[in-house]
N, C-alpha and C positions, 0 to 999 in steps of 0.2 A: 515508140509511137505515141503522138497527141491526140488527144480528143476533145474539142470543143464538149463543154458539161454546162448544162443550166438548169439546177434543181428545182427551178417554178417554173419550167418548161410547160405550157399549156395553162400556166394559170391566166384567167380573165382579166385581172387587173391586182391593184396591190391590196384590195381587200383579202382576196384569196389568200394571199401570201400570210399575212396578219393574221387569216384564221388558222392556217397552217401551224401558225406555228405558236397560237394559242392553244390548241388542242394538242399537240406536240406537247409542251408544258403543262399541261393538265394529265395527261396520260403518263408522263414521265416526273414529273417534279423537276424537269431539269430546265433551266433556262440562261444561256449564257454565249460569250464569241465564240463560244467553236462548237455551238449549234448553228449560229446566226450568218456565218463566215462563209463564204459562195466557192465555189472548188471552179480553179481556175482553168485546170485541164485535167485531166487522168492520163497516169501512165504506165502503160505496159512493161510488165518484168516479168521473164520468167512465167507466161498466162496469164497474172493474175494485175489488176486495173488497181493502182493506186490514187486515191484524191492529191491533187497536190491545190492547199487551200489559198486562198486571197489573204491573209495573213503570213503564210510560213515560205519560208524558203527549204528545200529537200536537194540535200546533195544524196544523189546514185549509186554507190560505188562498186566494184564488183565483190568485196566481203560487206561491207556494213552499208546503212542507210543514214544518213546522218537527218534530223530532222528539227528546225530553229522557230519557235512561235511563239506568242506574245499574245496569253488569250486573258481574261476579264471575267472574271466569276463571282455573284456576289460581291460587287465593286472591290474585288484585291485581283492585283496585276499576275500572274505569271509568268516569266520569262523562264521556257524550257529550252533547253536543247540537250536532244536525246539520239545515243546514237545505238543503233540496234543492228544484228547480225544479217544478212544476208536471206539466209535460209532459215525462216519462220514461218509459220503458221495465220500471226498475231501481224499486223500492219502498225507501222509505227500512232498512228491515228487511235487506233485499240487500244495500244499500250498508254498514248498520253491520259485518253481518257479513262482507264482504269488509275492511273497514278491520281490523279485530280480527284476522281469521284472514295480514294481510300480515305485522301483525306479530308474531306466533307465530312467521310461519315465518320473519323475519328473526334474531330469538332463536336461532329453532332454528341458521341455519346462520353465529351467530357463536359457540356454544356451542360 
C-alpha cells in the first residue's frame, strides 16, 4: 500500500520550512541529505509504514530489505547500500543513520 507523504504539510510558505529545519539543527546538531531528503511515499509491511526517500531506491523482498542511497554529510559523499532482514525491529532508515552518526562521532573523538 502507498501513501502520498509531504513532511511540510501545512507549512505557510518556505520560510516555515527553513525554520523547521533550523531548529531541527539547533536541537540536534545534525544537519545533512537524509534530513533534508522528502519521502516520497510510505509503505506498508507487515503494520508498520516505511519512508521510502527521494534519494534511495528500496527493494521489498519477502526475507530482507535491500536499501541503495547516496547522502552528503559534512560535504563527504556516502554511497550505502544496505541490506537488512525482514523481521526487525530497527527500519532500514534507523539503521543507516546509526551507521553514519557512529562514525561522526569516532572522527569526532580522534580529532
Amino acid at each position: 500500500m502507498y501513501r502520498s507523504y509531504n513532511p511540510y504539510q501545512g507549512e505557510r510558505n518556505a520560510m516555515d520550512r527553513e525554520q523547521k529545519i533550523a531548529r531541527h539543527y539547533l536541537n540536534t546538531g545534525i544537519l545533512g541529505a537524509y534530513e533534508t531528503a522528502g519521502v516520497a511515499h510510505e509503505e506498508e509491511a507487515k503494520g508498520k509504514l516505511a519512508p521510502c526517500f527521494d534519494d534511495a531506491t528500496v527493494f521489498f523482498g519477502t526475507d530482507q530489505t535491500i536499501a541503495q542511497r547516496t547522502m552528503v554529510i559534512e560535504e563527504r559523499r556516502f554511497r550505502i547500500c544496505s541490506v537488512f532482514p525482514a523481521d526487525t525491529d530497527c527500519t532500514p532508515t534507523d539503521k543507516l543513520l546509526g551507521l553514519i552518526d557512529s562514525e561522526l562521532k569516532k572522527e569526532a573523538h580522534i580529532a
